[in-house]
Biopython code that builds the backbone (N, CA, C, O; Angstrom):
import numpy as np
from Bio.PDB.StructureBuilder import StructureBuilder

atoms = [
    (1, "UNK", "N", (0.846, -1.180, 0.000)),
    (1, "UNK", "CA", (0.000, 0.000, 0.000)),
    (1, "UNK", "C", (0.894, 1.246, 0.000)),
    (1, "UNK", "O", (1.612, 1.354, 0.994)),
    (2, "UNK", "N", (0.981, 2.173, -0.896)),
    (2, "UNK", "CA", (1.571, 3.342, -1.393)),
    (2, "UNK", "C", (0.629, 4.530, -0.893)),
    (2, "UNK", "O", (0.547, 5.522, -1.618)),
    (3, "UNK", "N", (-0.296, 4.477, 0.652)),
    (3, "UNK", "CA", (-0.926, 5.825, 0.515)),
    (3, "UNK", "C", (-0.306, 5.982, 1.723)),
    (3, "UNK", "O", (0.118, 5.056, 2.414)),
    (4, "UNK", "N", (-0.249, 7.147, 1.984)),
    (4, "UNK", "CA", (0.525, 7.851, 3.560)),
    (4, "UNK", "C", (-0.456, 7.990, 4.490)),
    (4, "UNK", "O", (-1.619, 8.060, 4.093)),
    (5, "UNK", "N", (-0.202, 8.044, 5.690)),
    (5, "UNK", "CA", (-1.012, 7.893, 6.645)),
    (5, "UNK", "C", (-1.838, 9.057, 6.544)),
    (5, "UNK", "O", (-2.997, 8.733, 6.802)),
    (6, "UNK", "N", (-1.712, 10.551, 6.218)),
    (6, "UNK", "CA", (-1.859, 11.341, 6.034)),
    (6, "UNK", "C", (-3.329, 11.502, 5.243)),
    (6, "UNK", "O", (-4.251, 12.277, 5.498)),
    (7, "UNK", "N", (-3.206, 10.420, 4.117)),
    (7, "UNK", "CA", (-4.195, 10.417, 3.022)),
    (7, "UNK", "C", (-5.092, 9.366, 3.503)),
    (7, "UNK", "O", (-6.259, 9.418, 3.115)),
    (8, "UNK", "N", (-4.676, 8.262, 4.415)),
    (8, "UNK", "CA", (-5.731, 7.350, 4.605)),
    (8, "UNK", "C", (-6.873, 8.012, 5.905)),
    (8, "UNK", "O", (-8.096, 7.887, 5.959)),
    (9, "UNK", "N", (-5.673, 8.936, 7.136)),
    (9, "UNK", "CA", (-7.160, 9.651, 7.871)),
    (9, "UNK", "C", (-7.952, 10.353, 6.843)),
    (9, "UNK", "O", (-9.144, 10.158, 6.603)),
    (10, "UNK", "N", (-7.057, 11.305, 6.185)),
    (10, "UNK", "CA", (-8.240, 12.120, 5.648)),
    (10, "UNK", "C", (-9.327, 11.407, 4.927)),
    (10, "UNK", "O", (-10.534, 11.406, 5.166)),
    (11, "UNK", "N", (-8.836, 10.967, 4.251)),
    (11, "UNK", "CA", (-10.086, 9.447, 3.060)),
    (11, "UNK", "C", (-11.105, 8.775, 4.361)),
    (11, "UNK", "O", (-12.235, 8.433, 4.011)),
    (12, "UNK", "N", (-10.601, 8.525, 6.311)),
    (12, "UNK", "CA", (-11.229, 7.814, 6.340)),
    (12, "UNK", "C", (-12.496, 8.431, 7.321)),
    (12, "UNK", "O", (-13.526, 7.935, 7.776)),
    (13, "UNK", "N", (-11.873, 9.746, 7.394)),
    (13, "UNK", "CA", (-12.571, 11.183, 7.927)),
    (13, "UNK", "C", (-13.483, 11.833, 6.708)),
    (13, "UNK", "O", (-14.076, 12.877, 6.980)),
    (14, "UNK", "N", (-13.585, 11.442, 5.776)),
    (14, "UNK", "CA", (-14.438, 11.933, 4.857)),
    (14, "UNK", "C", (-15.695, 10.764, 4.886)),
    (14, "UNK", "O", (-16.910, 10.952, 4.942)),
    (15, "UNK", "N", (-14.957, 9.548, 4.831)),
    (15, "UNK", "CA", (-16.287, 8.818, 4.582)),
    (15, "UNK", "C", (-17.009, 7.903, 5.729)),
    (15, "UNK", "O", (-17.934, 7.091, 5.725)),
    (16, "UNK", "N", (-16.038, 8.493, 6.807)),
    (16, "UNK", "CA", (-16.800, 7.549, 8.382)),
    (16, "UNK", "C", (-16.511, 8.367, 9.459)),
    (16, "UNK", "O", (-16.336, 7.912, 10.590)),
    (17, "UNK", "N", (-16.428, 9.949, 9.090)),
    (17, "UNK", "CA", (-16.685, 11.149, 10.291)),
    (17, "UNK", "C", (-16.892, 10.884, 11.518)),
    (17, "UNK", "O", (-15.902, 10.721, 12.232)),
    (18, "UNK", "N", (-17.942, 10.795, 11.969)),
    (18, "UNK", "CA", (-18.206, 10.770, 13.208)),
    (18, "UNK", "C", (-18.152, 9.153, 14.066)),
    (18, "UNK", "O", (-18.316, 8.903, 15.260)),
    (19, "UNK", "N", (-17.913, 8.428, 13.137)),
    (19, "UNK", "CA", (-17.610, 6.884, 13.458)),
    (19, "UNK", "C", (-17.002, 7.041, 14.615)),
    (19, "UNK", "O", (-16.735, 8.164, 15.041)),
    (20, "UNK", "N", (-16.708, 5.930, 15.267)),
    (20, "UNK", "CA", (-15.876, 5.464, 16.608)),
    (20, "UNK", "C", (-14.438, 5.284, 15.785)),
    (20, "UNK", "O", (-14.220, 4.223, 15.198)),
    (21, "UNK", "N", (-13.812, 5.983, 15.774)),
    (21, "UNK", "CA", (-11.959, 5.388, 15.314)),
    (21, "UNK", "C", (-11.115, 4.268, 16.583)),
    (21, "UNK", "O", (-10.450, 3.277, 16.281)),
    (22, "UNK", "N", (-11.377, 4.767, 18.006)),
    (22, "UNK", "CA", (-10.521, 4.728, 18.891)),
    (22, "UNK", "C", (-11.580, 4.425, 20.160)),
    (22, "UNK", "O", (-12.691, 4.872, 19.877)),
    (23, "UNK", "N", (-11.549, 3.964, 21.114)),
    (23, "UNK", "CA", (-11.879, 3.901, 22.482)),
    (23, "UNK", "C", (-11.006, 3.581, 23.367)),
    (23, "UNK", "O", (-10.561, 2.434, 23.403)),
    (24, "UNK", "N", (-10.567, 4.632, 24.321)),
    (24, "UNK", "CA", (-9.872, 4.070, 25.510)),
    (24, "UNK", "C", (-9.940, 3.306, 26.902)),
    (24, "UNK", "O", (-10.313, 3.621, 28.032)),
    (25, "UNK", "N", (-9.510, 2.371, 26.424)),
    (25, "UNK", "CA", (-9.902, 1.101, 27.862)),
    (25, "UNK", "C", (-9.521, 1.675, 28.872)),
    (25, "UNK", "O", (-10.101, 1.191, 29.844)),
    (26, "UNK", "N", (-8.442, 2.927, 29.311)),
    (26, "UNK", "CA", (-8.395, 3.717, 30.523)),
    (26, "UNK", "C", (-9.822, 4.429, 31.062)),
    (26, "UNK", "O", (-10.314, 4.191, 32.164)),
    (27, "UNK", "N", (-10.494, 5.523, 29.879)),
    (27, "UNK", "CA", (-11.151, 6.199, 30.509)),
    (27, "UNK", "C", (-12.516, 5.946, 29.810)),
    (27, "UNK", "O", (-13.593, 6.437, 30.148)),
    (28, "UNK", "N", (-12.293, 5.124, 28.814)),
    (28, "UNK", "CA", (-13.813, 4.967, 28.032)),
    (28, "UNK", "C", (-14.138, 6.235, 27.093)),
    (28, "UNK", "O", (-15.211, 6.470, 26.537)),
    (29, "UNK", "N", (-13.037, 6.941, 27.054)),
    (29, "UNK", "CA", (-13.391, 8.067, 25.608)),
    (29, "UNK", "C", (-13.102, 7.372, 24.170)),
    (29, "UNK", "O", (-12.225, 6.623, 23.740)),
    (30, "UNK", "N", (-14.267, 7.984, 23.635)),
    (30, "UNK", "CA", (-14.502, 7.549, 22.388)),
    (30, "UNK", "C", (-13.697, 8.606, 21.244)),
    (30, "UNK", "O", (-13.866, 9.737, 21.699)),
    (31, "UNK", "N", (-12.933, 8.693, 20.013)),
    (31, "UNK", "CA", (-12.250, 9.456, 19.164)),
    (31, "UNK", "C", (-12.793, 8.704, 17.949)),
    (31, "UNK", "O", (-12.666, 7.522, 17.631)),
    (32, "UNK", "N", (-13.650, 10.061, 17.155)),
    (32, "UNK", "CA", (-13.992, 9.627, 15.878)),
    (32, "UNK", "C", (-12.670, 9.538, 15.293)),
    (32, "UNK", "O", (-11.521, 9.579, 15.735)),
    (33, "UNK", "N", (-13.246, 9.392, 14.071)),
    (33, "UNK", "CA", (-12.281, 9.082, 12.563)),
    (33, "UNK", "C", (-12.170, 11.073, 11.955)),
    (33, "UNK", "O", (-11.237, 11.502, 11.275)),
    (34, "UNK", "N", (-12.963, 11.642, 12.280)),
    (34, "UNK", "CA", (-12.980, 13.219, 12.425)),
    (34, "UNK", "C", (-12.309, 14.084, 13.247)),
    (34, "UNK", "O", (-11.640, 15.047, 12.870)),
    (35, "UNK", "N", (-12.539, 13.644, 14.637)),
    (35, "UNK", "CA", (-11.321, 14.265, 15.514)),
    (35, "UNK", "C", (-10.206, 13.926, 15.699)),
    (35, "UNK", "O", (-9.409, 14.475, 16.460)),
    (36, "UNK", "N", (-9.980, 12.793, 14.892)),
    (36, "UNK", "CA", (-8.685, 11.634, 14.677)),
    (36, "UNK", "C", (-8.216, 13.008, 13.591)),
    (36, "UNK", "O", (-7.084, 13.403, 13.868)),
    (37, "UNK", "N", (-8.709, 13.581, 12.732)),
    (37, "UNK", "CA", (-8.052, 14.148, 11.511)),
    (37, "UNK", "C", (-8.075, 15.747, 12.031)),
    (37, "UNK", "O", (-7.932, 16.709, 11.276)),
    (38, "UNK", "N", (-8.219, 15.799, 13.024)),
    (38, "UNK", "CA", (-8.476, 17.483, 13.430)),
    (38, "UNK", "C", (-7.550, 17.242, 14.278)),
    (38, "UNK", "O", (-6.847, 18.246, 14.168)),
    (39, "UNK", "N", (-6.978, 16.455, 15.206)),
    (39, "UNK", "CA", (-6.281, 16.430, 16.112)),
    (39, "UNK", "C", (-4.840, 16.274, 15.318)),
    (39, "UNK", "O", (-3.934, 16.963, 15.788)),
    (40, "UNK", "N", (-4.574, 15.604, 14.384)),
    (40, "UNK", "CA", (-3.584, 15.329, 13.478)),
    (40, "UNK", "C", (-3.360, 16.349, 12.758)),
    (40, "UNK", "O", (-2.167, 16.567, 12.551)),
    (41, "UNK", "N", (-4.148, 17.107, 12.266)),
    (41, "UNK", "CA", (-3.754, 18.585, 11.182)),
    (41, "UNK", "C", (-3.530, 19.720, 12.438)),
    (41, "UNK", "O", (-3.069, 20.762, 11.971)),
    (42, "UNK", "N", (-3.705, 19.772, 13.672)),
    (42, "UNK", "CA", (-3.521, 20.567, 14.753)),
    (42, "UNK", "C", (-2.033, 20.206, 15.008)),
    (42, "UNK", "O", (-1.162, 21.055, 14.817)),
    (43, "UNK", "N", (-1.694, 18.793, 15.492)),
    (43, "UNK", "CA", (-0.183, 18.486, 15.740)),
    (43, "UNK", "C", (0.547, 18.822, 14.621)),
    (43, "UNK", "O", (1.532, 19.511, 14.887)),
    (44, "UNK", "N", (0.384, 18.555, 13.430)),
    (44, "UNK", "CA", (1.280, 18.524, 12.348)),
    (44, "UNK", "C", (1.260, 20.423, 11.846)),
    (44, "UNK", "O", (2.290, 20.904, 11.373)),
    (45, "UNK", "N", (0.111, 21.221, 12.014)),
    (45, "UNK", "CA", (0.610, 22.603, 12.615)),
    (45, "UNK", "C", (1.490, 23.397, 13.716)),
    (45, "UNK", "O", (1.909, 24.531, 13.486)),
    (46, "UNK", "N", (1.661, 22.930, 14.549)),
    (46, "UNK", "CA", (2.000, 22.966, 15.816)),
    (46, "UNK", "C", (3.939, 22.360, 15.507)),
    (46, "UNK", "O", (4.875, 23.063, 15.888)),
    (47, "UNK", "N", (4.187, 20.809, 14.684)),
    (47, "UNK", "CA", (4.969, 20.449, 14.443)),
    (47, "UNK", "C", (6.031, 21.667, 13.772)),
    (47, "UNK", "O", (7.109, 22.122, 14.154)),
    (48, "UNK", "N", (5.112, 21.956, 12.529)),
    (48, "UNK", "CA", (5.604, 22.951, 11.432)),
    (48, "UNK", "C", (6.188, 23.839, 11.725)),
    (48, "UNK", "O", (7.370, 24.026, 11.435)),
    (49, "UNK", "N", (5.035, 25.036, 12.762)),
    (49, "UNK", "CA", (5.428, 26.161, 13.060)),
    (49, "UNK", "C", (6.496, 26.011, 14.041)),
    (49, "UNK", "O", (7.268, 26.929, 13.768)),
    (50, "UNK", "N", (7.079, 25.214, 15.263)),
    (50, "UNK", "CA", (8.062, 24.839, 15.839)),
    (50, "UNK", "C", (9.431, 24.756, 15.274)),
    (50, "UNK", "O", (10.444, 24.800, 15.973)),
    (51, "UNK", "N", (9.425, 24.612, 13.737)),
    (51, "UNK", "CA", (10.669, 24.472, 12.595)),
    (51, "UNK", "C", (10.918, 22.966, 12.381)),
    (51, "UNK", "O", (11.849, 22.687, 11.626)),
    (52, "UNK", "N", (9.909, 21.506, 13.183)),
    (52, "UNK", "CA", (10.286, 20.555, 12.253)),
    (52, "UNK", "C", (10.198, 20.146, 10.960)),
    (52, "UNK", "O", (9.113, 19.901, 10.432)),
    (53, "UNK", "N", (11.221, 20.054, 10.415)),
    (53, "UNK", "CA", (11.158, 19.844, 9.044)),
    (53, "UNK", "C", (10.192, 18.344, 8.728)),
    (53, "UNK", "O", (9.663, 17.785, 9.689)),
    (54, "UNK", "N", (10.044, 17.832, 7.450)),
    (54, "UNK", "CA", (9.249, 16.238, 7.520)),
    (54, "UNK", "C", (10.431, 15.904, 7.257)),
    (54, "UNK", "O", (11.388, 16.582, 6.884)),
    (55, "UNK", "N", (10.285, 14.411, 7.546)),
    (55, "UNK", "CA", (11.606, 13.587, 7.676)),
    (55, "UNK", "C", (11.972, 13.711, 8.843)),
    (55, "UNK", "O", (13.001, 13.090, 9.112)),
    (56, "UNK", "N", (11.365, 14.473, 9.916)),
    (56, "UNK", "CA", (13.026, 14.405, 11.048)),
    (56, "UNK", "C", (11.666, 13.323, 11.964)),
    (56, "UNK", "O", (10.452, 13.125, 11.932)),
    (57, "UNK", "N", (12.888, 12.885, 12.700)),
    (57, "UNK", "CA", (12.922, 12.060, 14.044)),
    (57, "UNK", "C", (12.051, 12.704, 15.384)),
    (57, "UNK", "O", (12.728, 13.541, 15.980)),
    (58, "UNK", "N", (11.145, 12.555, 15.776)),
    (58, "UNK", "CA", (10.202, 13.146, 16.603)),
    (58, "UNK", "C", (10.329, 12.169, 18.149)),
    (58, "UNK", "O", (9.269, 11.557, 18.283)),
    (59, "UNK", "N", (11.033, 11.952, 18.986)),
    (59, "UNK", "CA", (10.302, 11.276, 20.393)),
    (59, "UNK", "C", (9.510, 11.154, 21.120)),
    (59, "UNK", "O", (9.472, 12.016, 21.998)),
    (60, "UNK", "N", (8.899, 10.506, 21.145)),
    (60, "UNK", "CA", (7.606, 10.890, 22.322)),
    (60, "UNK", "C", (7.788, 9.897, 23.732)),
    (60, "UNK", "O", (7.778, 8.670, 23.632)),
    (61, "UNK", "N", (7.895, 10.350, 24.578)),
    (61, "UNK", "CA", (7.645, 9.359, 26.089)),
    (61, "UNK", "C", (6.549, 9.757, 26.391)),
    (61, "UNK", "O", (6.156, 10.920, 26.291)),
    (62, "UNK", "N", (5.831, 8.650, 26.869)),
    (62, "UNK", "CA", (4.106, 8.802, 27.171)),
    (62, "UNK", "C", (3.796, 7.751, 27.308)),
    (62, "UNK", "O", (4.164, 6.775, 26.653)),
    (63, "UNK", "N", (2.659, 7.819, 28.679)),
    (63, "UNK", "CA", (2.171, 7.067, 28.846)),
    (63, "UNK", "C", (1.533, 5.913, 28.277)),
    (63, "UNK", "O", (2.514, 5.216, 28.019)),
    (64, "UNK", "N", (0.602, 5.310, 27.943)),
    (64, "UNK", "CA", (-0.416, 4.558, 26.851)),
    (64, "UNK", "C", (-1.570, 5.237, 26.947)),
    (64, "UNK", "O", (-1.647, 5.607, 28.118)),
    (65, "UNK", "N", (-2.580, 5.628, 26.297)),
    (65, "UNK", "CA", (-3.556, 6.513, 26.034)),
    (65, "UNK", "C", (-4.065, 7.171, 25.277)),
    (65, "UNK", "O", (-3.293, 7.343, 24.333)),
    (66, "UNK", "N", (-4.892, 7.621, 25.152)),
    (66, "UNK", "CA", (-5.733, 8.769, 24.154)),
    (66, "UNK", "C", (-4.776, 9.308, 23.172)),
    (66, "UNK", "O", (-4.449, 9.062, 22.011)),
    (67, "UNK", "N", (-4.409, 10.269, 24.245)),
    (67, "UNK", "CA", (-3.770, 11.399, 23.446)),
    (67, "UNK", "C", (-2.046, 10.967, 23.132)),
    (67, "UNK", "O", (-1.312, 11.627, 22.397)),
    (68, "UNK", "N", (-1.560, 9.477, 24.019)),
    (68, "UNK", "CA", (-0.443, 9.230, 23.023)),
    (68, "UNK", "C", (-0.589, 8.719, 21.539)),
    (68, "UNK", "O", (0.305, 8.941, 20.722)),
    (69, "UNK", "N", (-1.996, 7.871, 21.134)),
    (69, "UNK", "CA", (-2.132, 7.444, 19.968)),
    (69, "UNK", "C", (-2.606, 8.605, 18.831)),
    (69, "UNK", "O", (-2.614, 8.283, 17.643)),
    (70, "UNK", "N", (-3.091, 10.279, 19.337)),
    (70, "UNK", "CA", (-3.336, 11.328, 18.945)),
    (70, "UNK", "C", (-1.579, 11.951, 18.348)),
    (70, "UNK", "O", (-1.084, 12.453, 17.340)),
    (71, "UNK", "N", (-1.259, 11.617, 19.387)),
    (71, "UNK", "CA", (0.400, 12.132, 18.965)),
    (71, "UNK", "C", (0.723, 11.644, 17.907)),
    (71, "UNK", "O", (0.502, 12.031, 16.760)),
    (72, "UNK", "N", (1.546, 10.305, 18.489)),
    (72, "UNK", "CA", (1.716, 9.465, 16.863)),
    (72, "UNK", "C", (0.874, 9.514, 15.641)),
    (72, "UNK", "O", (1.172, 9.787, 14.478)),
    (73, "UNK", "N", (0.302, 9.346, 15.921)),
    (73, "UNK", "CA", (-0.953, 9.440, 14.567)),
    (73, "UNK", "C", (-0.354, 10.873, 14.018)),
    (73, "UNK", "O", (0.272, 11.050, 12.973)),
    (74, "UNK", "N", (-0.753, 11.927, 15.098)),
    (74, "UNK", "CA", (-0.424, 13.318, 14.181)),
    (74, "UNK", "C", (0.996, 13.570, 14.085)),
    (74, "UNK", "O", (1.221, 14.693, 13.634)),
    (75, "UNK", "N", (1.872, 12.998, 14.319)),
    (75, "UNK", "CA", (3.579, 13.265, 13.965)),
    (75, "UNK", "C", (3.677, 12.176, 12.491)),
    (75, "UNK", "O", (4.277, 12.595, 11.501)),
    (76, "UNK", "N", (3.088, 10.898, 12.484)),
    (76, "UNK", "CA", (3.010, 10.496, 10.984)),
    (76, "UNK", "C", (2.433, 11.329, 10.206)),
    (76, "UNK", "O", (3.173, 11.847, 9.371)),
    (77, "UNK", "N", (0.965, 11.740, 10.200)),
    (77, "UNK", "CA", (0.596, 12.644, 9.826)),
    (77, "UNK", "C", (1.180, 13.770, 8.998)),
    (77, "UNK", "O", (0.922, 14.144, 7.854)),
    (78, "UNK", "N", (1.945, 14.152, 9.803)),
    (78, "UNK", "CA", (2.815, 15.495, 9.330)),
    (78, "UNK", "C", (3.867, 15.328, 8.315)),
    (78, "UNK", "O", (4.273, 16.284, 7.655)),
    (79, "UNK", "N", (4.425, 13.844, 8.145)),
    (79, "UNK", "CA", (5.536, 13.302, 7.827)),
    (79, "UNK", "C", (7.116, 13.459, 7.901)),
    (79, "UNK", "O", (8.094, 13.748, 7.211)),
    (80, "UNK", "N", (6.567, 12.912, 9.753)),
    (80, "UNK", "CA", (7.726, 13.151, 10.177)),
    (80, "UNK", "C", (7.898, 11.602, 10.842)),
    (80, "UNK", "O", (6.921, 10.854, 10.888)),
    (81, "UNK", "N", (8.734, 11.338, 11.164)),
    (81, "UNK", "CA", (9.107, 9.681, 11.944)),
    (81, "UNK", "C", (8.539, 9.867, 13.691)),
    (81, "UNK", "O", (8.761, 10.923, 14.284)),
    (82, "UNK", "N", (7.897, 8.851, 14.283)),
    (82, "UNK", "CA", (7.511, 8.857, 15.625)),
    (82, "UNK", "C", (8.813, 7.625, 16.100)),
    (82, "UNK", "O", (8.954, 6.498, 15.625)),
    (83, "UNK", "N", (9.579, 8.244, 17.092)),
    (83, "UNK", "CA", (10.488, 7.685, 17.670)),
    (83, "UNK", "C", (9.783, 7.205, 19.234)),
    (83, "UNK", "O", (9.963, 7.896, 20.236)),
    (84, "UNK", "N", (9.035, 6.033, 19.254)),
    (84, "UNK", "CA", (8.059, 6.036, 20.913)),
    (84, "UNK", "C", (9.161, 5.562, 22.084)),
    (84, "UNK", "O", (9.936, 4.608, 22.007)),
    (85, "UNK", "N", (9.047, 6.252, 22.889)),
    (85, "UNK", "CA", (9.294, 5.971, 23.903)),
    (85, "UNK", "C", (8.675, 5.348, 24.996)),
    (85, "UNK", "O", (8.821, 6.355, 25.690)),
    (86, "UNK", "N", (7.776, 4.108, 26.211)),
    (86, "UNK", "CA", (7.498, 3.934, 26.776)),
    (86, "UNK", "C", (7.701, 3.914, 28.110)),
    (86, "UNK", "O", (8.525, 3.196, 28.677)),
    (87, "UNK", "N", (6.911, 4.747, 28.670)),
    (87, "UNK", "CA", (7.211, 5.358, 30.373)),
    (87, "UNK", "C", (7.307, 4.004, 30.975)),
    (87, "UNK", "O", (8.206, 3.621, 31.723)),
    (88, "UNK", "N", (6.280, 3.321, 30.566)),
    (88, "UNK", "CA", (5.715, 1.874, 31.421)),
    (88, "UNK", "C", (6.895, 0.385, 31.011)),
    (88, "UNK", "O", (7.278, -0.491, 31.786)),
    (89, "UNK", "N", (7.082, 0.487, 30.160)),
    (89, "UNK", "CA", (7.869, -0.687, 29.621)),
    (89, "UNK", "C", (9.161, -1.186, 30.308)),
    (89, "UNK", "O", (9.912, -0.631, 31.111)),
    (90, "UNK", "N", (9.172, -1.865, 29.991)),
    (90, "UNK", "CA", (10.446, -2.590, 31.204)),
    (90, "UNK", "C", (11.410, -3.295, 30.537)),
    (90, "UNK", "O", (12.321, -3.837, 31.163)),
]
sb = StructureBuilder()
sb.init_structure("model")
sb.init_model(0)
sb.init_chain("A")
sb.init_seg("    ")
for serial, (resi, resn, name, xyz) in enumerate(atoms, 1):
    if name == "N":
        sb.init_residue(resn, " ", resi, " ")
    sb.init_atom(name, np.array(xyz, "f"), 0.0, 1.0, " ", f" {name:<3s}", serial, name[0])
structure = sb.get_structure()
């Protein structure tokens, strides 16, 4: 498959919006396939204006959760590499 992550939220935010994308077994929040693509064009703004270029190496340490799979998602997004780090892992 040759499409970027980039093109498959948006494609999957156009045609299953308000769908369930995500539920978190921590808190029971639900993340459409819509706020999946609003939360991702917000990080990958946020990325930009900061001066990462695409291509570079991004880290994240974080917990497991919501808003770490919001991260990643929106640092691919942007097309940049997610380097994960796990707080919990041993």
């Amino acid at each position: 498959m040759n499409d970027s992550v980039a093109k498959i939220i948006d494609q999957q935010a156009a045609t299953r919006g308000e769908q369930t994308f995500l539920i978190s077994p921590d808190s029971n929040q639900h993340l459409s396939y819509a706020e999946l693509r609003n939360s991702a064009q917000e990080i990958a703004g946020h990325l930009q204006s900061m001066g990462f270029q695409k291509g570079e190496n991004i880290a994240l340490l974080m917990n497991n959760g919501i808003w770490t799979a919001k991260l990643f998602l929106g640092v691919m997004y942007s097309g940049r590499v997610v380097l994960p780090l796990n707080a919990v892992s041993g």
